[in-house]
C-alpha positions as CSV (number, residue, x, y, z in Angstrom):
1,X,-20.9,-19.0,-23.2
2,X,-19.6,-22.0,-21.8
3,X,-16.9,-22.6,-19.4
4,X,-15.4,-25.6,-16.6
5,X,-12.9,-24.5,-14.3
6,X,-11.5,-25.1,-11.0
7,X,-13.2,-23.2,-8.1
8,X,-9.6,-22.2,-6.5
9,X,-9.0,-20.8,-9.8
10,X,-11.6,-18.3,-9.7
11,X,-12.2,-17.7,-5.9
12,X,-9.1,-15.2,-5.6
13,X,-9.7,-13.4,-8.9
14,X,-13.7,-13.0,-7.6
15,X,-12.9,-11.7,-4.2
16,X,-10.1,-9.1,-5.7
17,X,-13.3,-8.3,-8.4
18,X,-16.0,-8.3,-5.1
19,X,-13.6,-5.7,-3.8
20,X,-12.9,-3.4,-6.4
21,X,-17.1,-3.4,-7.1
22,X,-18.3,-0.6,-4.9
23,X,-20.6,-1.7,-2.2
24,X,-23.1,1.2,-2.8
25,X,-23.4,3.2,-5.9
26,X,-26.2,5.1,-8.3
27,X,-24.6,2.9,-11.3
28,X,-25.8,-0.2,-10.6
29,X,-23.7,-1.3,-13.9
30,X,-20.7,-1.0,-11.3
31,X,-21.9,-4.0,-9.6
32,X,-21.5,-6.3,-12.0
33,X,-18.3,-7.7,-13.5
34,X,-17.9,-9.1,-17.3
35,X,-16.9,-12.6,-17.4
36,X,-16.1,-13.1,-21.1
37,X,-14.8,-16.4,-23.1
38,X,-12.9,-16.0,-26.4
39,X,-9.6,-17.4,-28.3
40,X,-9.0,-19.8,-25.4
41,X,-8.8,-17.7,-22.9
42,X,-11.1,-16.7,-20.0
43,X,-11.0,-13.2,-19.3
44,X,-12.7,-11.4,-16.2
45,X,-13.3,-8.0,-15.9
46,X,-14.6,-5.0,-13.3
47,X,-14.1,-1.4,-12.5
48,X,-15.4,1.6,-9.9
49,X,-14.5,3.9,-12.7
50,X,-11.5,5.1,-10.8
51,X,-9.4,1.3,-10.6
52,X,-10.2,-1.0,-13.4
53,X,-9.3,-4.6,-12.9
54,X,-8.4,-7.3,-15.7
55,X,-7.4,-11.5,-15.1
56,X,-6.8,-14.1,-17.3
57,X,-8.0,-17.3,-15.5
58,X,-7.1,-21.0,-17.0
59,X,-10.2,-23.5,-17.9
60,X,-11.9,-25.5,-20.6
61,X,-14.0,-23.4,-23.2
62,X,-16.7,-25.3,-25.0
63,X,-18.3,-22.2,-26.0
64,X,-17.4,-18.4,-26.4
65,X,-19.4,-15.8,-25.0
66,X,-20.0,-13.0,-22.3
67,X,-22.4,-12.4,-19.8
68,X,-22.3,-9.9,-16.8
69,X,-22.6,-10.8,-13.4
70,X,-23.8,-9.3,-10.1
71,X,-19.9,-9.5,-7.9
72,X,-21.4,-9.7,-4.1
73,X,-24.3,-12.8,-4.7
74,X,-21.3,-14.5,-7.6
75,X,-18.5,-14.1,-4.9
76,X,-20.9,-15.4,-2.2
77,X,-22.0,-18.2,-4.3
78,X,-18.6,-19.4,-4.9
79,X,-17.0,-18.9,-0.9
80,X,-20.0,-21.4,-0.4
81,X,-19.6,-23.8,-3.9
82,X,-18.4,-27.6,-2.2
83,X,-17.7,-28.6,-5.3
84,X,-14.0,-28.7,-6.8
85,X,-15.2,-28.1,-10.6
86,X,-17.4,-25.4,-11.6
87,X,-19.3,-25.3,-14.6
88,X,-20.7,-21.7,-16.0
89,X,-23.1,-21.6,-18.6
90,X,-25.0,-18.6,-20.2
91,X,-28.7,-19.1,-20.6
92,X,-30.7,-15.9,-22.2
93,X,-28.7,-13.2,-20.0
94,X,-28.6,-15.4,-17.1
95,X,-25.6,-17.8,-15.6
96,X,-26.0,-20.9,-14.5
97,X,-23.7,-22.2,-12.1
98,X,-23.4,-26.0,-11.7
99,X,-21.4,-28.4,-10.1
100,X,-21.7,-32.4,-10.2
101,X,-24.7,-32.2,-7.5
102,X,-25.6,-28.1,-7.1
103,X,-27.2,-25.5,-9.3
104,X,-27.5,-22.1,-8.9
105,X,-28.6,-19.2,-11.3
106,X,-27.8,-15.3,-11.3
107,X,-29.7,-12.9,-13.5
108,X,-27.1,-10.9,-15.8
109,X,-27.5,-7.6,-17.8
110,X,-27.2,-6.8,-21.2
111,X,-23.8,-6.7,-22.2
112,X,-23.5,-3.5,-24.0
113,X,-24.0,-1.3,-21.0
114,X,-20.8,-2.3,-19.3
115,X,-18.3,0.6,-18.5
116,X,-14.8,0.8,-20.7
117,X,-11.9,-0.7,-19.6
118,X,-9.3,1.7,-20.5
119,X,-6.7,0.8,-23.2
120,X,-3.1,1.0,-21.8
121,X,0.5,1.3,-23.6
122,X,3.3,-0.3,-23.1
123,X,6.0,2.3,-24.7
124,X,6.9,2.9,-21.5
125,X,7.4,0.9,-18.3
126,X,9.7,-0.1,-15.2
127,X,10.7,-3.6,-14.1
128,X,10.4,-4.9,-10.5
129,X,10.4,-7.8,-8.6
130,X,7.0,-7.7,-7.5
131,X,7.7,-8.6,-3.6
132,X,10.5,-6.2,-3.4
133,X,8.0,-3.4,-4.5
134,X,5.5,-4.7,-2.0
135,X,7.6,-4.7,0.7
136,X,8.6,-1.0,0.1
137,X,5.0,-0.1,-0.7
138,X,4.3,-2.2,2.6
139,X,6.7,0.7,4.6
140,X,4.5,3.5,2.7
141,X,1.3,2.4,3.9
142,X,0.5,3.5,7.2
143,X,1.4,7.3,5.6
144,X,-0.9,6.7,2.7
145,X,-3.7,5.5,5.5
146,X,-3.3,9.5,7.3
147,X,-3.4,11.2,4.5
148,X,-6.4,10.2,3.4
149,X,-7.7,11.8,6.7
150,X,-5.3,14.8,7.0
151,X,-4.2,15.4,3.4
152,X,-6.4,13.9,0.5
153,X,-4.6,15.4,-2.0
154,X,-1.5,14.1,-1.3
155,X,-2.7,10.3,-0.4
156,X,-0.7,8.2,-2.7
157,X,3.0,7.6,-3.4
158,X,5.3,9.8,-5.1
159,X,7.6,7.9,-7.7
160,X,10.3,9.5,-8.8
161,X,12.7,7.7,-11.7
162,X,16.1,9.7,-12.4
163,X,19.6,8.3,-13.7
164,X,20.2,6.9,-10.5
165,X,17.3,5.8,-8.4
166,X,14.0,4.9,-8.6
167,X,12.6,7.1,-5.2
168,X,9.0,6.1,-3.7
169,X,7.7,8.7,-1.2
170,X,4.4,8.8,0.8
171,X,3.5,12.0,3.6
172,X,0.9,13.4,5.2
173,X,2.5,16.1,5.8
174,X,3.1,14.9,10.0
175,X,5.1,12.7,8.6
176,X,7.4,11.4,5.5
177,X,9.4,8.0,4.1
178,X,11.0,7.9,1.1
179,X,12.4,4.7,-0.3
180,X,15.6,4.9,-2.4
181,X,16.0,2.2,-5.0
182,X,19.8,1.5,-7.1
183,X,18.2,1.3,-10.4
184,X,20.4,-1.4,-10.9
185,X,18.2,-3.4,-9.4
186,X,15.0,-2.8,-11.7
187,X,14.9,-2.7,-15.5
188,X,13.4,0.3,-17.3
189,X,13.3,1.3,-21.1
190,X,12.2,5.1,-19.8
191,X,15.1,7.3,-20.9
192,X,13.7,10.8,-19.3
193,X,13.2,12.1,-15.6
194,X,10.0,10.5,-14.4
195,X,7.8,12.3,-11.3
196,X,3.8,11.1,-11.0
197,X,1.7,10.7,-8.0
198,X,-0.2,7.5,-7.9
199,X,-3.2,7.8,-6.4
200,X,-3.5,5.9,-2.6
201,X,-6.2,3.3,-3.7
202,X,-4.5,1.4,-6.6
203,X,-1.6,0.9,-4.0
204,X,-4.5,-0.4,-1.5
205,X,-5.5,-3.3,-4.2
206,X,-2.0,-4.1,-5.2
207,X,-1.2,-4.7,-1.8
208,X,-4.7,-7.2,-1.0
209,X,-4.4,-8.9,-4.2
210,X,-2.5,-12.4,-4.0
211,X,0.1,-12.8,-6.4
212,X,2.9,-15.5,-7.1
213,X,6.6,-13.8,-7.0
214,X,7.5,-12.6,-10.6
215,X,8.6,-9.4,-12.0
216,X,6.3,-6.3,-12.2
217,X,5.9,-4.2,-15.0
218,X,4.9,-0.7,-14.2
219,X,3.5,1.2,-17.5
220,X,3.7,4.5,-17.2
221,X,1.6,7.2,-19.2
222,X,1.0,10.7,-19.3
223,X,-2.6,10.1,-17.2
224,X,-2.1,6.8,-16.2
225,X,-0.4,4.0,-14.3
226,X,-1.3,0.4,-15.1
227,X,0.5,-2.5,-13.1
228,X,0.6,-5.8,-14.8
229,X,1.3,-8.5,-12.8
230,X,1.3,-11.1,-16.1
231,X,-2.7,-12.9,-15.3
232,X,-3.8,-9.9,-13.0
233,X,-3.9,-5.8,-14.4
234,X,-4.5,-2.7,-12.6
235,X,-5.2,0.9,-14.0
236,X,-5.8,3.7,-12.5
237,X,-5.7,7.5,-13.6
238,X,-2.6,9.8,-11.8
239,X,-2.9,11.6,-9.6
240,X,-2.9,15.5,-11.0
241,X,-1.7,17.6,-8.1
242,X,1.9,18.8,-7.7
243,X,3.8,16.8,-5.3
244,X,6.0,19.2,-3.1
245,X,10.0,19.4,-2.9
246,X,10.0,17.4,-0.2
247,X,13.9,17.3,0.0
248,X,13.9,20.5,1.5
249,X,12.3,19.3,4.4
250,X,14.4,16.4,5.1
251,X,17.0,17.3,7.7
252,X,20.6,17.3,7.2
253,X,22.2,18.3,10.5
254,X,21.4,17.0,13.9
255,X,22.1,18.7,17.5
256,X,21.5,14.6,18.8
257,X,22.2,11.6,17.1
258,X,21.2,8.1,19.0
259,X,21.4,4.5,17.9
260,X,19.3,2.5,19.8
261,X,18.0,-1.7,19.4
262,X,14.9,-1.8,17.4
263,X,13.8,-4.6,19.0
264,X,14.0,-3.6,22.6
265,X,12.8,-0.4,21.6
266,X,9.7,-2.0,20.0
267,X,9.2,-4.0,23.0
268,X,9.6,-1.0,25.5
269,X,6.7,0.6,23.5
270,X,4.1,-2.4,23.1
271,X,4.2,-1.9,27.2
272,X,3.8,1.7,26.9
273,X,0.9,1.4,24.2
274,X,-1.4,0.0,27.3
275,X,-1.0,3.3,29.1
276,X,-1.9,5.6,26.2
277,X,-4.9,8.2,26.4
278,X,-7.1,9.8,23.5
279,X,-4.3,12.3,23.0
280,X,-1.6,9.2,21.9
281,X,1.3,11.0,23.3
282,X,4.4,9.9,23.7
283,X,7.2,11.4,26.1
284,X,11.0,10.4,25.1
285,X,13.5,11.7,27.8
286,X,17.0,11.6,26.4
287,X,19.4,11.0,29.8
288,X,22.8,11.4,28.3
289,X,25.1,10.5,31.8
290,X,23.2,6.9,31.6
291,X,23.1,6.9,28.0
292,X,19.3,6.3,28.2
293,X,15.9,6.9,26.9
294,X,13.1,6.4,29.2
295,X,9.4,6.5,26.8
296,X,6.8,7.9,29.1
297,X,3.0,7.6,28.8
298,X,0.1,8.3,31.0
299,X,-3.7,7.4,30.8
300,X,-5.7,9.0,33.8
301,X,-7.9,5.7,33.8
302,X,-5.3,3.4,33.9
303,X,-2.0,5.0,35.2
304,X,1.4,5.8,33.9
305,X,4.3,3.4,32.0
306,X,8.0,4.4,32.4
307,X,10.2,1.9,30.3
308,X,13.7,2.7,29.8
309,X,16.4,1.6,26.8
310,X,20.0,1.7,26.6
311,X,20.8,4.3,23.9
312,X,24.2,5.4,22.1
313,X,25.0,9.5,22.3
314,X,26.6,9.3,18.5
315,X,26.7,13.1,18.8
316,X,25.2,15.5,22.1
317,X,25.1,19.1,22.0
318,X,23.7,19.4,25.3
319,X,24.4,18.9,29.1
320,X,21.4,18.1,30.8
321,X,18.5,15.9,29.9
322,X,15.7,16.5,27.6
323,X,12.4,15.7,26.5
324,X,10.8,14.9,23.2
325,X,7.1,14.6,22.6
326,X,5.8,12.3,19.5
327,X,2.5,11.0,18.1
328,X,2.9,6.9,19.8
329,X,1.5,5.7,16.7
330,X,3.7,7.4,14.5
331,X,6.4,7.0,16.5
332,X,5.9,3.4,17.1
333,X,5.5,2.8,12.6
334,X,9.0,4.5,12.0
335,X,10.5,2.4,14.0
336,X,8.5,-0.5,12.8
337,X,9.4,0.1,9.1
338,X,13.1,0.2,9.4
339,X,14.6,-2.9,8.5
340,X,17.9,-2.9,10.5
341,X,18.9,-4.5,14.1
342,X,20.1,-0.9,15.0
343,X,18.0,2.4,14.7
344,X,19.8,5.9,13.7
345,X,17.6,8.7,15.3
346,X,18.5,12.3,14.5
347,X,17.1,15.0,16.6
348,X,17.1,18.7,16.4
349,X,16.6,21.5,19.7
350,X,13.5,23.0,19.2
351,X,13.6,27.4,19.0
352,X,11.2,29.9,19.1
353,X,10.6,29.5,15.6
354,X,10.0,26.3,14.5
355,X,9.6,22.5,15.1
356,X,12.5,20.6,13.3
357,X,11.6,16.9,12.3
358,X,13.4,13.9,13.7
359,X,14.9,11.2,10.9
360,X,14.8,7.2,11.4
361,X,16.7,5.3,8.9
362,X,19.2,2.5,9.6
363,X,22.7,3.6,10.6
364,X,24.3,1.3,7.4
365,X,21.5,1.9,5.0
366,X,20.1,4.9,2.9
367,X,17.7,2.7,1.4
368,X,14.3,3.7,3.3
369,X,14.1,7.4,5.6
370,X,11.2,8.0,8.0
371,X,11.2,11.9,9.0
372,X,8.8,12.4,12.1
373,X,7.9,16.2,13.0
374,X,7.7,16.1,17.2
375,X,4.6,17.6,18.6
């Protein structure tokens, strides 16, 4: 095999492939990538054996071949390269890497013990603009992130394709969003009702990879999930658990209703973040005859923050004031995620049976739902 192409060409694919490549393993096979040459096209390929990654990448062939290379010294090699065009040359299981005035040389491995890429179909997919998907994936994130801590099983996103919406839905069981996509707004060939899990990490590498803005396609199988972003693939097996009915737990009915600024709110808490001890708790007092809510946090070391915002009552069932105790950070991440000037907050009493959960959504918009249950 031999190959010229530009190093900004390959330096993104390698450092997607240099991540995907575990750091430590007993296969020392999953260290390497392939880097193969055939029918004009350069292909690139790595896997951890949960996420397998394909590119295409654009350069001159002047000779087919493969040869497998070690990611971490490749991707290390080319951060450093001061060259703009890199030639690649195969030499008896070894690459050569040369530019006009620099050579460098990584040993390979035979070729036939490299791990299977799984085959994917294509009978089956959705359509997406890929940076509307990221930006709802974006909203999902931080709820993927605790999960993986609290709930393992459930550390992914929910999809959920029906005759009207397409419904993405991440929890860790604190905590739930749900994004509700028209499906007029992506293209599908899937006829049927359509519920997987995707498991947390392929949403992790979608996210880091760079991409330019075109559509997605989404191929869906019975085991699997591959996302094809055209030059750049991902597959990854489903996750198999059963996700819960999480409708039931979304609340319908509210004893308080506020809408309140997002930004001021945001900006009342970045004080109140300062203050916060290893417990991360947040105190919202509702004071309806100033139409108020004053956040409250105390560290012992460093003292108390009070910061008040001006709130709307949209609905009150009570008198006096009262208090409402949150996780800051997840808090702080509903509010965060809601893309609207204005924030709807519902809020139930507490009883002597049970903690309801608090919804954040925008007051004009069904489109994204953050349910928060208090502490």
């Amino acid at each position: 095999m031999k190959i010229i192409l530009l190093r900004n060409t390959l330096l993104d694919i390698i450092a997607n492939v240099n991540q995907i490549c575990p750091k430590q393993s007993d296969l020392t096979i999953l260290n390497f990538f392939k880097l193969e040459a055939k029918n004009d096209d350069i292909y690139v390929y790595s896997s951890d054996l949960e996420i397998s990654y394909v590119a295409k990448l654009s350069g001159k062939i002047e000779k087919e071949g493969e040869v497998l290379i070690p990611a971490k010294q490749f991707y290390e090699i080319i951060q450093n390269f001061y060259e703009d065009t890199i030639e690649l040359e195969e030499k008896e299981n070894s690459l050569v890497v040369k530019g006009e005035n620099s050579f460098s040389s990584l040993p390979g491995i035979s070729k036939e013990e490299f791990v299977v890429i799984p085959e994917y179909r294509k009978d089956e997919y959705i359509e997406i603009d890929n940076e509307m998907f990221e930006n709802y994936l974006t909203r999902l994130f931080s709820n993927i992130k605790t999960a993986e801590v609290i709930k393992p099983e459930f550390a992914g996103v929910y999809l959920w394709l029906d005759d009207k919406f397409l419904r993405l839905v991440a929890t860790d069981t604190i905590r739930l969003s749900e994004v509700k996509i028209k499906k007029d707004l992506i293209i599908t060939n899937i006829k049927n009702e359509v519920k997987i899990l995707i498991p947390g990490k392929i949403i992790h590498e979608y996210l880091r990879i760079k991409k330019k803005p075109i559509k997605l396609k989404i191929y869906i199988e019975p085991n699997q999930i591959t996302f094809d972003l055209e030059n750049q693939i991902l597959i990854s097996k489903l996750l198999t658990i059963e996700f819960p009915d999480y409708q039931q737990v979304i609340p319908k009915d509210f004893n308080i209703i506020i809408t309140f600024n997002r930004d001021e709110a945001l900006k009342a808490l970045k004080l109140n973040k300062v203050f916060l001890d290893q417990s991360k708790e947040l105190k919202m007092k509702l004071i309806k005859d100033k139409s108020l809510a004053e956040f409250y946090t105390r560290s012992e070391l460093l003292g108390e923050s009070r910061n008040n915002i001006k709130v709307d009552f949209e609905k009150c069932d009570i008198e006096n004031d009262i208090e409402f105790n949150f996780n800051f950070d997840f808090f702080n991440d509903g509010i965060k995620n809601i893309d609207s000037d204005k924030i709807f907050l519902g809020l139930n009493i507490p009883d002597e049976v049970s903690v309801k959960p608090a919804l954040f959504k925008s007051p004009l918009e069904e489109d994204f739902i953050y349910i928060l249950i208090p502490l």
